[in-house]
N, C-alpha and C positions, 0 to 999 in steps of 0.2 A: 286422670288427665287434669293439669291446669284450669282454673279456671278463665276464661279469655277476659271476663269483664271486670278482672282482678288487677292493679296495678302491678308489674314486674320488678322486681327489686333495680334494674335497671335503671326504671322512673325513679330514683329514691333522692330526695334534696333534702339535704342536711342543711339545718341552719342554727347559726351559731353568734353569740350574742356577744352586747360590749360590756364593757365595767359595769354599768349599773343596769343592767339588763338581767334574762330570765328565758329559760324556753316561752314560760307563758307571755311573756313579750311580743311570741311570733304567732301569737293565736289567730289571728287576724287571715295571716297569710298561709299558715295550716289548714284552715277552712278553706279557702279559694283553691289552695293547690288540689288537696280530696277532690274537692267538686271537679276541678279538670283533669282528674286522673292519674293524677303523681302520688308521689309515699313519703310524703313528708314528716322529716325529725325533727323535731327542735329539740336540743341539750340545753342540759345545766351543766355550767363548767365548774370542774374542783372549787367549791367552796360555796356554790349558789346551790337553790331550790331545796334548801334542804340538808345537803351535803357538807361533810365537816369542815368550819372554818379555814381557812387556809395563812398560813404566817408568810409566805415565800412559796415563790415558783419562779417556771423557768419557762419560755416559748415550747421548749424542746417534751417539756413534760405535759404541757399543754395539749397540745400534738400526741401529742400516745396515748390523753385522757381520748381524746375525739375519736382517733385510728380503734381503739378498745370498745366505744358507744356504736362507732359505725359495724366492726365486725362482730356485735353482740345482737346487735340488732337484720345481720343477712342480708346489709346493701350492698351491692355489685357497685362501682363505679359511679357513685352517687353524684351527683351536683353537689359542691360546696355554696354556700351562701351566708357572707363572715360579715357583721359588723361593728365597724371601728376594732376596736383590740379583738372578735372576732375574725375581722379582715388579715391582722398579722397573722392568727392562729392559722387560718387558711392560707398565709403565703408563705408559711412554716411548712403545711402540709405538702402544699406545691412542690415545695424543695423536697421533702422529704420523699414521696412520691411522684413523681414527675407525670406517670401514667396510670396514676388510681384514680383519677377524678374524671366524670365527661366534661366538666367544667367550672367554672366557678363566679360566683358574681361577688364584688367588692365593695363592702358597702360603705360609705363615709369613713375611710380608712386610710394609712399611708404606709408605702415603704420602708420607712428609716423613723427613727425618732432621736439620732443624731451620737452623743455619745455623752453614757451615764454621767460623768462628771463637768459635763458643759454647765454653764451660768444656767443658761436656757433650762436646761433639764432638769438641773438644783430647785431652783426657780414653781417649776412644773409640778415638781412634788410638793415642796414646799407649802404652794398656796391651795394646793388640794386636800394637802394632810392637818393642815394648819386647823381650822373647824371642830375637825376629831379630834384634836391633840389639845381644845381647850377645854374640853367636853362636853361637845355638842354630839349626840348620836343621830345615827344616819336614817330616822322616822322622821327627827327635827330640819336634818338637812333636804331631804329628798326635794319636796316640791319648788326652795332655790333651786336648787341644783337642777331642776329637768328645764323649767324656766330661761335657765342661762342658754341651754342649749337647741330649744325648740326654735320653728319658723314663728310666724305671727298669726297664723288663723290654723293653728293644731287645733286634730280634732279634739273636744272633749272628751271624749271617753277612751280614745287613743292615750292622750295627757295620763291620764289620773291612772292606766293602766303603767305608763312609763313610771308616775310616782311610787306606783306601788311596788315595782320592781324593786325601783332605787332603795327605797325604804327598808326593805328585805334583804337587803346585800350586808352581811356580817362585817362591822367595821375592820376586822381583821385581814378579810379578802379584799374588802375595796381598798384596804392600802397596799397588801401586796400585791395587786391586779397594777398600781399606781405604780408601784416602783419598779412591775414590771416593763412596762409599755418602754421607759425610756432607755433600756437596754435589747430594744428593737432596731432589728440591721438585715435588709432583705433585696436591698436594692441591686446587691450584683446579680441576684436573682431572676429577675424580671426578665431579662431577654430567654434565658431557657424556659421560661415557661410553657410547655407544651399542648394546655389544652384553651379551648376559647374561653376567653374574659369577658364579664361587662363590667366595666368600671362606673358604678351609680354614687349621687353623688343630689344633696338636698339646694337652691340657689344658697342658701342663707345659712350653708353649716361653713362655724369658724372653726369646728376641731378638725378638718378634713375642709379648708376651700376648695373650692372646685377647679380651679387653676391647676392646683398642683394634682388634683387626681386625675386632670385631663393632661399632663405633662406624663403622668404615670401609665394610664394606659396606651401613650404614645410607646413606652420602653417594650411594651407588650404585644411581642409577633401578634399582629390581627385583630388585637383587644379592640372591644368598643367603650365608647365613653358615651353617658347620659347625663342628664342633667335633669332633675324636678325642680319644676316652678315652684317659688314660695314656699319650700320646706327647709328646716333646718336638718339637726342632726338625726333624729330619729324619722326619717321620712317614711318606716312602715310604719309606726302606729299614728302621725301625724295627717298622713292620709293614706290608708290604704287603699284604697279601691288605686290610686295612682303607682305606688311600689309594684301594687302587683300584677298592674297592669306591665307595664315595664319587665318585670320578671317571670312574667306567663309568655311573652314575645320572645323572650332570650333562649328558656325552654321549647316553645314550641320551632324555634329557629332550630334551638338541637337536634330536637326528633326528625325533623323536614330536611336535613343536612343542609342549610342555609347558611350558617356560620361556620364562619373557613376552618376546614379539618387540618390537623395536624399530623406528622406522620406516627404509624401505629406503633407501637407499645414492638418492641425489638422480641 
């Protein structure tokens, strides 16, 4: 027989990272989840932790990398938990499965990122890739770069964990991750979404305002929208004990059928 005081594949929350991120990114929130009884995964997406550089990708292939770690690893209808290009990977999944998931949380993320050949989007890659392309490597870039994107009192060793991500990410994959994002388009999406959302979202992240992620979980039958004081874009390693506070209520709303059900899988 089972063991009862074993977490059920059930419990399983997947959590899946941005450009310059890392499973070990989500260690923070790995540990609290165990402690409260959940089966938490963090992935390495094609071309992080380890895994072969990547020149190019696609959302779609992105999404079969995850679909492939989740049924490798024996999770039943796991929580998704996607941040920033993370976030799209999961509303890729959403589409792609409407009814594999119990749910999913959003994290400093967006629907759309408009259309590849826009100024805007030119622009986007441009001043991203531009660093690498004079030959600065991504050890040199890392700690601007986490810098630009944090709140004002991250924690330290959250920080230095984000840099070290950063630093880690093969300048190959950070530009195709780069060129990926702005051929992201999920917005007619949104209204089929089938399972419960929470749309999380840092006061002081400019890659994902909270405006507009609060306009986004409005498109989202039932979605909830949050909001963390004082955090920027990485608000789990900036303060975890508040992510995960945030994200242990959304879960445990699961379990307690608290947050509005959807109708069942046909």
């Amino acid at each position: 027989m089972p063991d009862k005081d074993l977490p059920s594949p059930t419990q399983g929350v997947v959590f899946i990272h941005g450009v310059g991120g890392s499973a070990r990114a989500w260690q923070p929130q790995a540990d609290s989840l165990r402690a409260a009884g959940f089966m938490p995964l963090a992935l390495d997406l094609p071309g992080y932790g380890g895994r072969t550089a990547i020149e190019q990708i696609t959302f779609e292939e992105f999404a079969q990398d995850v679909e492939a770690q989740i049924a490798k690893a024996g999770l039943v209808r796991p929580v998704l938990v996607g941040h920033s290009l993370g976030g799209m990977i999961a509303q890729t999944m959403l589409r792609r499965k409407p009814y594999g998931y119990r749910g999913a949380v959003l994290v400093g993320t967006s629907p759309a990122f408009g259309k590849p050949d826009g100024d805007f989007q030119k622009k986007f890659v441009a001043d991203r890739l531009a660093p690498l392309a004079s030959g600065k490597t991504m050890p040199e870039l890392a700690a601007a770069m986490i810098d630009e994107i944090i709140g004002p009192n991250a924690d330290p060793d959250g920080k230095a964990l984000a840099v070290a991500s950063m630093a880690a990410v093969p300048a190959a994959t950070y530009k195709a991750c780069v060129e990926a994002i702005v051929t992201f388009e999920e917005r007619a999406n949104l209204p089929e979404i089938k399972v419960p959302v929470l749309c999380l979202v840092g006061e002081f992240d400019g890659n994902a305002p909270p405006a507009m992620m609060q306009r986004m979980a409005a498109k989202i039958p039932g979605a909830q929208f949050a909001l963390l004081p004082g955090l920027g874009h990485l608000p789990n390693l900036e303060n975890p004990a508040a992510f995960d506070a945030a994200l242990l209520a959304f879960l445990r709303d699961l379990d307690a059928g608290d947050v509005k059900k959807r109708s069942a899988a046909p």
